[in-house]
PQR file of N, CA, C, O and H, with PARSE charges and radii, in Angstrom:
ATOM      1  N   UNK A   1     102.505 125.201 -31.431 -0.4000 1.5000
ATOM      2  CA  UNK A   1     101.714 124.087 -30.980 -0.0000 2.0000
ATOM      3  C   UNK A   1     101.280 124.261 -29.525  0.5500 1.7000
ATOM      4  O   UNK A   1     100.543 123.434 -28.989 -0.5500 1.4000
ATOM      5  N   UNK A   2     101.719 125.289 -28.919 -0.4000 1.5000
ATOM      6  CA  UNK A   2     101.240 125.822 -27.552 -0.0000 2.0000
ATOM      7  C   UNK A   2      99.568 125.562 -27.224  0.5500 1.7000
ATOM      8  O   UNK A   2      99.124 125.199 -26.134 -0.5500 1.4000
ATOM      9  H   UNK A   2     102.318 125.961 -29.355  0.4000 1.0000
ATOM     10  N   UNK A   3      98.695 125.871 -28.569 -0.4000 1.5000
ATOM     11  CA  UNK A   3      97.107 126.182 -28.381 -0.0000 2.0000
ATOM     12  C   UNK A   3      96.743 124.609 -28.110  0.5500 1.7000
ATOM     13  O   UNK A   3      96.096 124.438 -27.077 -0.5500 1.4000
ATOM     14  H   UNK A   3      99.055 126.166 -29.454  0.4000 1.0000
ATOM     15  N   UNK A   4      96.999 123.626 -28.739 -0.4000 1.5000
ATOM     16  CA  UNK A   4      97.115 122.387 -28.777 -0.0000 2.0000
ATOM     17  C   UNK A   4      96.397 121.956 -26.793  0.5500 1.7000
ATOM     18  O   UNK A   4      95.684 120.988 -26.527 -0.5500 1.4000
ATOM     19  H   UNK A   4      97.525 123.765 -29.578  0.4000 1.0000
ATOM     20  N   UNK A   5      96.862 122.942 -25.846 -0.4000 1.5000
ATOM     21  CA  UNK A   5      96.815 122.482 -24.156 -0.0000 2.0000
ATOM     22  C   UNK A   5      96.059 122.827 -24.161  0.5500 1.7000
ATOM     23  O   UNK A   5      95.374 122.247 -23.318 -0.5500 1.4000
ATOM     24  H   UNK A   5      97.440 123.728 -26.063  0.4000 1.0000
ATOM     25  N   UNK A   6      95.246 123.966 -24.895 -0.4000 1.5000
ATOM     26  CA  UNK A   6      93.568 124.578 -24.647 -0.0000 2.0000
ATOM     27  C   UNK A   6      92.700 124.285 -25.084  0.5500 1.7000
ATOM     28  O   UNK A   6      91.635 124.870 -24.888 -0.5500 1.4000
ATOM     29  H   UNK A   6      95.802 124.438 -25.580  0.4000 1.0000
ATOM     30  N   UNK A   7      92.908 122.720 -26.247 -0.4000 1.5000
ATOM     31  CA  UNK A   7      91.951 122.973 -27.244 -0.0000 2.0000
ATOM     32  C   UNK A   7      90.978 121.746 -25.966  0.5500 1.7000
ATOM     33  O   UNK A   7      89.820 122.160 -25.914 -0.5500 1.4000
ATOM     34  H   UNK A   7      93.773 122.245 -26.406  0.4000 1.0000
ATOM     35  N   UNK A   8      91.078 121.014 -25.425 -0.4000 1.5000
ATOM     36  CA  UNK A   8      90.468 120.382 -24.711 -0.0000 2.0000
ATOM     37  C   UNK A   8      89.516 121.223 -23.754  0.5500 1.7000
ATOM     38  O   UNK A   8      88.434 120.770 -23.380 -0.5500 1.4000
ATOM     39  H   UNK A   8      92.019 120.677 -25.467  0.4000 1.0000
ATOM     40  N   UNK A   9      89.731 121.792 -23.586 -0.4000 1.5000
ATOM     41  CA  UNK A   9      88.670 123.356 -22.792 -0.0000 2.0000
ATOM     42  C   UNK A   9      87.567 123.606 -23.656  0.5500 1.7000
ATOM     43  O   UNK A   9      86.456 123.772 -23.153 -0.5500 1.4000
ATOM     44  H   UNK A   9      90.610 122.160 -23.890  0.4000 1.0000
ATOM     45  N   UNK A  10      87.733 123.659 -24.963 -0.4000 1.5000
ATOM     46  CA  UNK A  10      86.771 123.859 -26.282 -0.0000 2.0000
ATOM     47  C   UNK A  10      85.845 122.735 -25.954  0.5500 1.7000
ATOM     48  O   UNK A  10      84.741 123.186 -25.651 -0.5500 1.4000
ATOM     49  H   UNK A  10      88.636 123.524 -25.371  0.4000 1.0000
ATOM     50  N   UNK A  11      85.912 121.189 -25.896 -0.4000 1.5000
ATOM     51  CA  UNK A  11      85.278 120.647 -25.739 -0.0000 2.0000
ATOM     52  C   UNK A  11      84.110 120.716 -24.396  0.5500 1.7000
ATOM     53  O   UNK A  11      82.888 120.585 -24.467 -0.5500 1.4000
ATOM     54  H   UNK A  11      86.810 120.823 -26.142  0.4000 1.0000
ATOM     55  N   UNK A  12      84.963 120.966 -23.191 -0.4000 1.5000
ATOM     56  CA  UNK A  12      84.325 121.386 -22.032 -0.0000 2.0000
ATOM     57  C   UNK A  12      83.320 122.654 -21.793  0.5500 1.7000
ATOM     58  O   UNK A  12      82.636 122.831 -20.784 -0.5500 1.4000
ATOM     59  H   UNK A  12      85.955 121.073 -23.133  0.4000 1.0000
ATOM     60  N   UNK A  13      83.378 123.437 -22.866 -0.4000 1.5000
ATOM     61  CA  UNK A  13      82.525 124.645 -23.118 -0.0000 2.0000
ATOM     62  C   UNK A  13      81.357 124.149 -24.054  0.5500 1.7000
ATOM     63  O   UNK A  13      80.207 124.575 -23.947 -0.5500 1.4000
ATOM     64  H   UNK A  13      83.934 123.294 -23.685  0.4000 1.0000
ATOM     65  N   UNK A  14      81.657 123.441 -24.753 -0.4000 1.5000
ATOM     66  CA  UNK A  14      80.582 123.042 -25.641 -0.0000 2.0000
ATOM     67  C   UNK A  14      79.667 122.418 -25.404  0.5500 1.7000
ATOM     68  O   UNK A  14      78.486 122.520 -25.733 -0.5500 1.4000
ATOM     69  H   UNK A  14      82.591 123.095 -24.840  0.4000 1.0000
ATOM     70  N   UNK A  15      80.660 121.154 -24.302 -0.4000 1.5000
ATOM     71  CA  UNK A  15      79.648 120.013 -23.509 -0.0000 2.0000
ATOM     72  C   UNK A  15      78.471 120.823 -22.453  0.5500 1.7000
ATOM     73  O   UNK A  15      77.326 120.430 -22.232 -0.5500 1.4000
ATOM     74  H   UNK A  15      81.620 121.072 -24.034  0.4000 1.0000
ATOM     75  N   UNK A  16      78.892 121.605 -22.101 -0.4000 1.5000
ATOM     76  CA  UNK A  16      78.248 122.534 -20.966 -0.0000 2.0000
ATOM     77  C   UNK A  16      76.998 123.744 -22.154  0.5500 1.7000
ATOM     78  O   UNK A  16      76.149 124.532 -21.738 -0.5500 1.4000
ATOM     79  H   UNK A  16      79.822 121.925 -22.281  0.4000 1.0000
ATOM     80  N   UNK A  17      77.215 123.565 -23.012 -0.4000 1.5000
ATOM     81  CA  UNK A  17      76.315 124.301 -23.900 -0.0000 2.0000
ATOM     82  C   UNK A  17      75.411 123.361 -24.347  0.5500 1.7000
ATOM     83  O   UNK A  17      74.213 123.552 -24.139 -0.5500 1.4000
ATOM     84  H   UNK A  17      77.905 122.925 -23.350  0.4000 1.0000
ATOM     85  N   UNK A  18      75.750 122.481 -24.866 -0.4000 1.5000
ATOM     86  CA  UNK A  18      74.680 121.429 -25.384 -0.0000 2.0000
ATOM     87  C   UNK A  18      74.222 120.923 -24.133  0.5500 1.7000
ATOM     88  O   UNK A  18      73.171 120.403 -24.509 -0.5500 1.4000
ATOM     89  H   UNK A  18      76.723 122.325 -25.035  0.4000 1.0000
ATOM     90  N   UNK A  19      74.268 120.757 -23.160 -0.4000 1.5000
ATOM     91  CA  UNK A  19      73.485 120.120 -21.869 -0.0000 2.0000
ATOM     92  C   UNK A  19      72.629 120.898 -21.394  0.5500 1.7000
ATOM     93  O   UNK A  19      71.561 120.637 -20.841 -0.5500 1.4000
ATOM     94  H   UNK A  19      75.121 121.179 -22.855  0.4000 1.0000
ATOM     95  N   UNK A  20      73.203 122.050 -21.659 -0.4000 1.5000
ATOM     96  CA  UNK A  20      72.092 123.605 -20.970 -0.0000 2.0000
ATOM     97  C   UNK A  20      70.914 123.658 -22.063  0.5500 1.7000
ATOM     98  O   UNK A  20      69.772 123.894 -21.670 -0.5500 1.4000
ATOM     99  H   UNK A  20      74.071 122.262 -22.109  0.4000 1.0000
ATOM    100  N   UNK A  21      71.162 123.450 -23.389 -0.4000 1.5000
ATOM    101  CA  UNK A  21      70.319 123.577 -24.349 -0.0000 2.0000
ATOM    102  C   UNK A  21      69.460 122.156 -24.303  0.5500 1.7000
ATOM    103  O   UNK A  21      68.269 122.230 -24.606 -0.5500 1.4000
ATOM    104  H   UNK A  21      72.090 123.259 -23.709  0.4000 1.0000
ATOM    105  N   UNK A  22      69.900 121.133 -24.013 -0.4000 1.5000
ATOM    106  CA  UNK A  22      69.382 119.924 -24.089 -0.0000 2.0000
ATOM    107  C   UNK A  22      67.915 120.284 -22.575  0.5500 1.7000
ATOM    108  O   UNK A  22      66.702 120.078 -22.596 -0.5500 1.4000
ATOM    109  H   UNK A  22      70.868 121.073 -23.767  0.4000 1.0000
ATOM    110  N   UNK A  23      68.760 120.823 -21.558 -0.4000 1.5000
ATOM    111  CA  UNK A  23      67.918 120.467 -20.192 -0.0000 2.0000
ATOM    112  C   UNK A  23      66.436 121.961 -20.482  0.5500 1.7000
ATOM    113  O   UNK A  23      65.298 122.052 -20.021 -0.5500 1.4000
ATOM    114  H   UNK A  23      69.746 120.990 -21.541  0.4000 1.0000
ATOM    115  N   UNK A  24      67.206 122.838 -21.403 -0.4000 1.5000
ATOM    116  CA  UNK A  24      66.045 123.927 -21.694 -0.0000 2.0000
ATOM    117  C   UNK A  24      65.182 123.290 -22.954  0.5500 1.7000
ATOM    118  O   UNK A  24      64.203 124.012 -23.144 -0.5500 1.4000
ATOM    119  H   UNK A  24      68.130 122.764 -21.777  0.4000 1.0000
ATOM    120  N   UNK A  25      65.209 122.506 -23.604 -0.4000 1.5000
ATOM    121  CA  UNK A  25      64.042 122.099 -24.322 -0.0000 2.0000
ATOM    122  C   UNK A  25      63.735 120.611 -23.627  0.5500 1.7000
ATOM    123  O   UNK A  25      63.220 119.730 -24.314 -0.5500 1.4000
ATOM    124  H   UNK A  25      66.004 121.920 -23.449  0.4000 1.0000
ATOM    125  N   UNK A  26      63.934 120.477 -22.815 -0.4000 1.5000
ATOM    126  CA  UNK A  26      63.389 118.734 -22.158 -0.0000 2.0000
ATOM    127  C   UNK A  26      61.900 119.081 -22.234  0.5500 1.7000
ATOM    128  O   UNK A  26      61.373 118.370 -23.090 -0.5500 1.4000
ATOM    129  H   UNK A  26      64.353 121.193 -22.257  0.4000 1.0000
ATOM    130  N   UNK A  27      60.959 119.979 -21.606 -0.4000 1.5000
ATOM    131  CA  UNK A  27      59.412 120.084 -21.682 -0.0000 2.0000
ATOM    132  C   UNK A  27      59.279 120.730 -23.070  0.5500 1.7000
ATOM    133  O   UNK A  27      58.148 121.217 -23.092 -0.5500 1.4000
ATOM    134  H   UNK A  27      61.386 120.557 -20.910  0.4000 1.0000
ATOM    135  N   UNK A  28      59.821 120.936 -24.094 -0.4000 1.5000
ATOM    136  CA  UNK A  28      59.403 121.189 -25.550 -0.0000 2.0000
ATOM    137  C   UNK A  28      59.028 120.168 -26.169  0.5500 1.7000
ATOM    138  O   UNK A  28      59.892 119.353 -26.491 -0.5500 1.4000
ATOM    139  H   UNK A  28      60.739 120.540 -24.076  0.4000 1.0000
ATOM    140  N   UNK A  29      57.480 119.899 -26.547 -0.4000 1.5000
ATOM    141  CA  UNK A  29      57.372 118.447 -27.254 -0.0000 2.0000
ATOM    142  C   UNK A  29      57.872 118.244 -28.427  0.5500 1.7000
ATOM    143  O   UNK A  29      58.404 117.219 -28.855 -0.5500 1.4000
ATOM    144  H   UNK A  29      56.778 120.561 -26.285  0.4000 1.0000
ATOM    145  N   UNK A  30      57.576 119.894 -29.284 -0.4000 1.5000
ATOM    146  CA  UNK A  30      58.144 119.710 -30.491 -0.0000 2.0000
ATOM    147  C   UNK A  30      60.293 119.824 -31.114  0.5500 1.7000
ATOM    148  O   UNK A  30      60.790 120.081 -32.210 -0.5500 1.4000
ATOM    149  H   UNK A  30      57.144 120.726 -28.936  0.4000 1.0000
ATOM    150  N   UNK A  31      60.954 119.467 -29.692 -0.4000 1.5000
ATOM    151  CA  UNK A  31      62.562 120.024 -30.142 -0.0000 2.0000
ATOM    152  C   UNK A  31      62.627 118.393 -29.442  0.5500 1.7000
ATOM    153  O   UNK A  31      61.850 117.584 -28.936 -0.5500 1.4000
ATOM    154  H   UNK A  31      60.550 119.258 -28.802  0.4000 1.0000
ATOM    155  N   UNK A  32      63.905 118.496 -29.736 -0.4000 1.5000
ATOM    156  CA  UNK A  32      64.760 117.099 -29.512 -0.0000 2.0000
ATOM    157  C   UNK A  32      65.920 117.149 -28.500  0.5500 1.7000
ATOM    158  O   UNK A  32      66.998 116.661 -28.840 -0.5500 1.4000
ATOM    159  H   UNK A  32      64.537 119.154 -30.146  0.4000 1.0000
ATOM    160  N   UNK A  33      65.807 117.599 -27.513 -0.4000 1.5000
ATOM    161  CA  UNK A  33      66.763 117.339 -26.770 -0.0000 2.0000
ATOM    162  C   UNK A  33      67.606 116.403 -26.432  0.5500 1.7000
ATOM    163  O   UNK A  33      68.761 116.662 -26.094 -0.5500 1.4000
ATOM    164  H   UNK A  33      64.932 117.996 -27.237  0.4000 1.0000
ATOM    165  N   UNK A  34      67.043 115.018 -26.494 -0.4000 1.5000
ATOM    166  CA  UNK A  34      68.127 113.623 -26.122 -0.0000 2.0000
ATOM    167  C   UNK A  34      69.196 114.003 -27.216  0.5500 1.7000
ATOM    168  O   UNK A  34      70.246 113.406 -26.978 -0.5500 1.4000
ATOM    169  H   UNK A  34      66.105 114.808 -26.769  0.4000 1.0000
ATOM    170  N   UNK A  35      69.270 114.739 -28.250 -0.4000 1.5000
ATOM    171  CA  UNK A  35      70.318 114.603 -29.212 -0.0000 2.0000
ATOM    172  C   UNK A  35      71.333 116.185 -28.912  0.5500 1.7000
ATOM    173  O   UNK A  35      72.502 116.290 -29.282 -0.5500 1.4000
ATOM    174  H   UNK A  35      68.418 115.224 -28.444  0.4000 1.0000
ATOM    175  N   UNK A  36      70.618 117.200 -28.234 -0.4000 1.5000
ATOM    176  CA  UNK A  36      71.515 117.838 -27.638 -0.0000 2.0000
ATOM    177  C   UNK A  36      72.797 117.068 -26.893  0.5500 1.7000
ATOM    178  O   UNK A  36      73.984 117.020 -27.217 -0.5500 1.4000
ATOM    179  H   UNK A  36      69.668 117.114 -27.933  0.4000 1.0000
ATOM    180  N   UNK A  37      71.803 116.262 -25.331 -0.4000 1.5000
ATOM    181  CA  UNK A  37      72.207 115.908 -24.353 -0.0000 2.0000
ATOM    182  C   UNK A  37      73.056 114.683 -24.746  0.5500 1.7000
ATOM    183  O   UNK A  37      73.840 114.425 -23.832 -0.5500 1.4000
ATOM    184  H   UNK A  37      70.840 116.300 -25.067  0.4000 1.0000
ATOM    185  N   UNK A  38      73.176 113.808 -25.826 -0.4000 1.5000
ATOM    186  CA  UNK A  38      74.005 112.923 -25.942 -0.0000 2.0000
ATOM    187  C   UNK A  38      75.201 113.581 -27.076  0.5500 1.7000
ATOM    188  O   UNK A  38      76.055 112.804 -27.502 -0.5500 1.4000
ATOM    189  H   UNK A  38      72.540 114.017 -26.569  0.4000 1.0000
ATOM    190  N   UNK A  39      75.207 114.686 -27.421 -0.4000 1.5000
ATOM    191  CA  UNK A  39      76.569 115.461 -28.080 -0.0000 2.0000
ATOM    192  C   UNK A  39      76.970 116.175 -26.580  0.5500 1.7000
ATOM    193  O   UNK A  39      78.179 116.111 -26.357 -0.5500 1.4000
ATOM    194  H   UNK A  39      74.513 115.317 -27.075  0.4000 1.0000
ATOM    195  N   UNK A  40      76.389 116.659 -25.808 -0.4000 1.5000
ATOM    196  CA  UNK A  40      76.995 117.171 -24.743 -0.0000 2.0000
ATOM    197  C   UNK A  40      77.868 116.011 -24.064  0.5500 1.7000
ATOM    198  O   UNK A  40      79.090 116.136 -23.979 -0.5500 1.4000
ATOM    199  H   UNK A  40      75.407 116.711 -25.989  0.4000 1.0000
ATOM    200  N   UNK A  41      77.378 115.181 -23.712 -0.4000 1.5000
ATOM    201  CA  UNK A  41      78.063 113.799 -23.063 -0.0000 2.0000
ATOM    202  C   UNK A  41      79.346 113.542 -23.833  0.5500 1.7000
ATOM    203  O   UNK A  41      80.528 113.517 -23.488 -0.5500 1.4000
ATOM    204  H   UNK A  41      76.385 115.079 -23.781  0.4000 1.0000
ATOM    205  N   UNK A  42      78.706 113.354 -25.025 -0.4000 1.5000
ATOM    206  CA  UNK A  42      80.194 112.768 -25.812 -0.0000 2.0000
ATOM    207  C   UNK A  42      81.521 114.199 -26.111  0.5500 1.7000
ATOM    208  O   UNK A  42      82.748 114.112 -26.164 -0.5500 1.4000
ATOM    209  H   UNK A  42      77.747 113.375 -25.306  0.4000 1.0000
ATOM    210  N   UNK A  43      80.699 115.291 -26.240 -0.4000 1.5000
ATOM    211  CA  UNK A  43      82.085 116.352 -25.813 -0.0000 2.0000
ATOM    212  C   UNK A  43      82.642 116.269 -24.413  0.5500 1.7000
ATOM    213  O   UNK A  43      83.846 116.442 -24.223 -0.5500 1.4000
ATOM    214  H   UNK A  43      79.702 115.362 -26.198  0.4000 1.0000
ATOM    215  N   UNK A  44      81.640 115.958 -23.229 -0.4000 1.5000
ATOM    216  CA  UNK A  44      82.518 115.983 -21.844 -0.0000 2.0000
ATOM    217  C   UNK A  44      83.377 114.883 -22.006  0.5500 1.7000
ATOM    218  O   UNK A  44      84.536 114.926 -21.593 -0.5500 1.4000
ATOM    219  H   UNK A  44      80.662 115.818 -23.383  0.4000 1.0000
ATOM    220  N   UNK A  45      82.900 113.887 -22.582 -0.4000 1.5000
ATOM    221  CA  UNK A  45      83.785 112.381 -22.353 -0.0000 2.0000
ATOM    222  C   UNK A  45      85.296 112.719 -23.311  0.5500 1.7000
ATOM    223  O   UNK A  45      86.462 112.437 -23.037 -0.5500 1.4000
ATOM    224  H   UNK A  45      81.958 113.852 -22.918  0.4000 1.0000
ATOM    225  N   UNK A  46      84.747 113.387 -24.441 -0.4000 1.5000
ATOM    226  CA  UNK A  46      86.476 114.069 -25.365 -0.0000 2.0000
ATOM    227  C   UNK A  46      87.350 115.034 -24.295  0.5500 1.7000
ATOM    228  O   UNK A  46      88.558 115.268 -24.349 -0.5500 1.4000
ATOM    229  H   UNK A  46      83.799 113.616 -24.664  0.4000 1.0000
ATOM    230  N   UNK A  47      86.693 115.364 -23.630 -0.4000 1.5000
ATOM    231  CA  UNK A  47      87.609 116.206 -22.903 -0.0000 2.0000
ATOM    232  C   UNK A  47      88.810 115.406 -22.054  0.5500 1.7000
ATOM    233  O   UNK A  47      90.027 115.404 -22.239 -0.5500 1.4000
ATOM    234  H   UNK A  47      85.712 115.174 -23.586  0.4000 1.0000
ATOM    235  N   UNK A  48      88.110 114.828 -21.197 -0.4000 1.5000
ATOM    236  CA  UNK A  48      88.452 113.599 -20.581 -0.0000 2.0000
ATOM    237  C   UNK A  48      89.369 113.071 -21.522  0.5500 1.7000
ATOM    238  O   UNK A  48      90.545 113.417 -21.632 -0.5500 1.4000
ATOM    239  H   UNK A  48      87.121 114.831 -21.047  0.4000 1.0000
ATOM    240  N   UNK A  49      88.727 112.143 -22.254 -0.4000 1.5000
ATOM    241  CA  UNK A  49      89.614 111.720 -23.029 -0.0000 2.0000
ATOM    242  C   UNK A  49      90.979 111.979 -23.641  0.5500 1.7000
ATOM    243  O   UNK A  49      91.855 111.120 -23.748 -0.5500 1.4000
ATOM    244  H   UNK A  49      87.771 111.862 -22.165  0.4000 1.0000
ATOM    245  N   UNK A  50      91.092 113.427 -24.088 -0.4000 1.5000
ATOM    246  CA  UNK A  50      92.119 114.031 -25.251 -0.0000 2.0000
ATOM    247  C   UNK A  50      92.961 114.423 -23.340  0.5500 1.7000
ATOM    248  O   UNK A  50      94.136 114.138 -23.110 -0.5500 1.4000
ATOM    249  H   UNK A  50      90.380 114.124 -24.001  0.4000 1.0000
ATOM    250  N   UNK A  51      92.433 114.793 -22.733 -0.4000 1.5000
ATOM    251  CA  UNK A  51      93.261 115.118 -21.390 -0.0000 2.0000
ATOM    252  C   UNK A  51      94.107 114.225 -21.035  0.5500 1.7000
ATOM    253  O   UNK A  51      95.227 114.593 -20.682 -0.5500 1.4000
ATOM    254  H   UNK A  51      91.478 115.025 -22.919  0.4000 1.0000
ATOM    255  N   UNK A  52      93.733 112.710 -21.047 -0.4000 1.5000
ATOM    256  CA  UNK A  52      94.055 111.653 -20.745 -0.0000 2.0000
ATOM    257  C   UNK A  52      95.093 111.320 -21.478  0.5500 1.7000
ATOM    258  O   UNK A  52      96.115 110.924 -20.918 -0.5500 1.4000
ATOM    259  H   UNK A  52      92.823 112.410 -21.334  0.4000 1.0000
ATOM    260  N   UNK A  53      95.013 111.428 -22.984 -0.4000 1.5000
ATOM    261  CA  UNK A  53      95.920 110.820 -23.952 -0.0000 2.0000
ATOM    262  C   UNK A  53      96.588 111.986 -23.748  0.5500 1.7000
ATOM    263  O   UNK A  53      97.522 111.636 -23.027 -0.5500 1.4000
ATOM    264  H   UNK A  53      94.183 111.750 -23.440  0.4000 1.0000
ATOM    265  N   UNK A  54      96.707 113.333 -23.963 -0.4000 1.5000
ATOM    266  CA  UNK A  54      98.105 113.991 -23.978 -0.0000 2.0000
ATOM    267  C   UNK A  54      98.733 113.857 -22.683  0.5500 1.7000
ATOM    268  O   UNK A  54      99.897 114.255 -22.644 -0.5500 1.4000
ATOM    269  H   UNK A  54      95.948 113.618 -24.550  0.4000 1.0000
ATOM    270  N   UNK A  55      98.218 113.369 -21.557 -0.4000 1.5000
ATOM    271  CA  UNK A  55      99.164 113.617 -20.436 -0.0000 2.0000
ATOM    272  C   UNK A  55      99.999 112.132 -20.838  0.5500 1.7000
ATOM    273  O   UNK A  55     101.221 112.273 -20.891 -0.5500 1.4000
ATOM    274  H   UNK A  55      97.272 113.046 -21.589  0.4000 1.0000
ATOM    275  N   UNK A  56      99.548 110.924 -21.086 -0.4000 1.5000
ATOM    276  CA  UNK A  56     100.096 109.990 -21.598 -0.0000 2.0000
ATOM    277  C   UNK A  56     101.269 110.252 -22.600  0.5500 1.7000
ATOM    278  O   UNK A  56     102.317 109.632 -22.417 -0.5500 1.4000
ATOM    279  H   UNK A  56      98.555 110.810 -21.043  0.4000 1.0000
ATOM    280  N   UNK A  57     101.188 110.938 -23.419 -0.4000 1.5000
ATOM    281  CA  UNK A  57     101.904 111.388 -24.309 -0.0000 2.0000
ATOM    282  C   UNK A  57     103.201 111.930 -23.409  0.5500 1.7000
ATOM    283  O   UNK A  57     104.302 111.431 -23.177 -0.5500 1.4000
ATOM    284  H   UNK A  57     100.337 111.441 -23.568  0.4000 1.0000
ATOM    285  N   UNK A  58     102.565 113.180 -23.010 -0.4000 1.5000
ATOM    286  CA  UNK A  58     103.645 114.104 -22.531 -0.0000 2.0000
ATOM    287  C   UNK A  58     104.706 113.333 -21.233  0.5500 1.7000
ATOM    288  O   UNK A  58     105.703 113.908 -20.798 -0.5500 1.4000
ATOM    289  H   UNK A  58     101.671 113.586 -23.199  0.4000 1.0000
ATOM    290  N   UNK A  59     104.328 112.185 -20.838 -0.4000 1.5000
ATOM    291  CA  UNK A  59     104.878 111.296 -19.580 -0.0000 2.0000
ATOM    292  C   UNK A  59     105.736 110.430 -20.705  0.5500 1.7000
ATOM    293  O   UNK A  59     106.951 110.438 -20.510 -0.5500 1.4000
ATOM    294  H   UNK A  59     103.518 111.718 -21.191  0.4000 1.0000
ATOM    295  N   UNK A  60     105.308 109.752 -21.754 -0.4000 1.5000
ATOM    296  CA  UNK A  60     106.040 109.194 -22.069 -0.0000 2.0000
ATOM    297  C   UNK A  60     107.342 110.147 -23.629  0.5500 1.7000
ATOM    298  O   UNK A  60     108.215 109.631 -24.326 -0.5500 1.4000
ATOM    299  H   UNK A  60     104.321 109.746 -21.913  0.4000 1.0000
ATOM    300  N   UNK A  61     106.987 111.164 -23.590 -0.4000 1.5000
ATOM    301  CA  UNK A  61     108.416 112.070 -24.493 -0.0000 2.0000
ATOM    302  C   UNK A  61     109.103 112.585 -23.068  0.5500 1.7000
ATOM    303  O   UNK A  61     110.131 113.233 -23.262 -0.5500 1.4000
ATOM    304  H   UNK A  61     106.278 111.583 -23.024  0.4000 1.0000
ATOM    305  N   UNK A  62     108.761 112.434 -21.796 -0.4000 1.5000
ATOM    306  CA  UNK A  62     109.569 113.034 -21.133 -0.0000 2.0000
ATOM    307  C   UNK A  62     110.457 111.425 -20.730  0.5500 1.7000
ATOM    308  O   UNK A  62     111.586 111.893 -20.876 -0.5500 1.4000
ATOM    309  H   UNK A  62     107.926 111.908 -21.638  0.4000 1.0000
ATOM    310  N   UNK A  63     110.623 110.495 -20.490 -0.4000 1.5000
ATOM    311  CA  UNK A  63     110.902 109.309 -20.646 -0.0000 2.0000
ATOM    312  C   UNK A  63     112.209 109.216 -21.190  0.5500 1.7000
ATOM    313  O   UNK A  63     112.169 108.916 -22.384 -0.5500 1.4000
ATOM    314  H   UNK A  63     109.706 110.115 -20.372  0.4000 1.0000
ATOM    315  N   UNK A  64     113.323 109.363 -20.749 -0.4000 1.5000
ATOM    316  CA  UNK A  64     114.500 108.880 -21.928 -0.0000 2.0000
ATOM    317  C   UNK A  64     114.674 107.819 -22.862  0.5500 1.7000
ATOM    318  O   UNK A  64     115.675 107.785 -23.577 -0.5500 1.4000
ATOM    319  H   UNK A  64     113.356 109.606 -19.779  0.4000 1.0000
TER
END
């Protein structure tokens, strides 16, 4: 269960891929970028997030 501390990094790579792809078709009339750029958002915000809840976690199993 070690990989479990990295998998939040996955999200942070992805978010940073879909934003790059979102900001390279913004002047394409025919691609859709707002739907890149709002999966990029919502992977940065999981990152955050899942970061947040395991440190929560891990504070409260260390807890007697």
């Amino acid at each position: 269960m070690q990989y479990l501390k990295y998998t939040p990094y996955l999200y942070l790579i992805l978010g940073v891929a879909f934003i790059y792809d979102g900001i390279t078709k913004w002047n394409d009339t025919t691609a859709t970028p707002k739907i890149s750029l709002f999966i990029g958002g919502l992977a940065i915000f999981m990152f955050f997030f899942r970061r947040r809840f395991a440190k929560k976690l891990e504070d409260r199993n260390k807890k007697p």
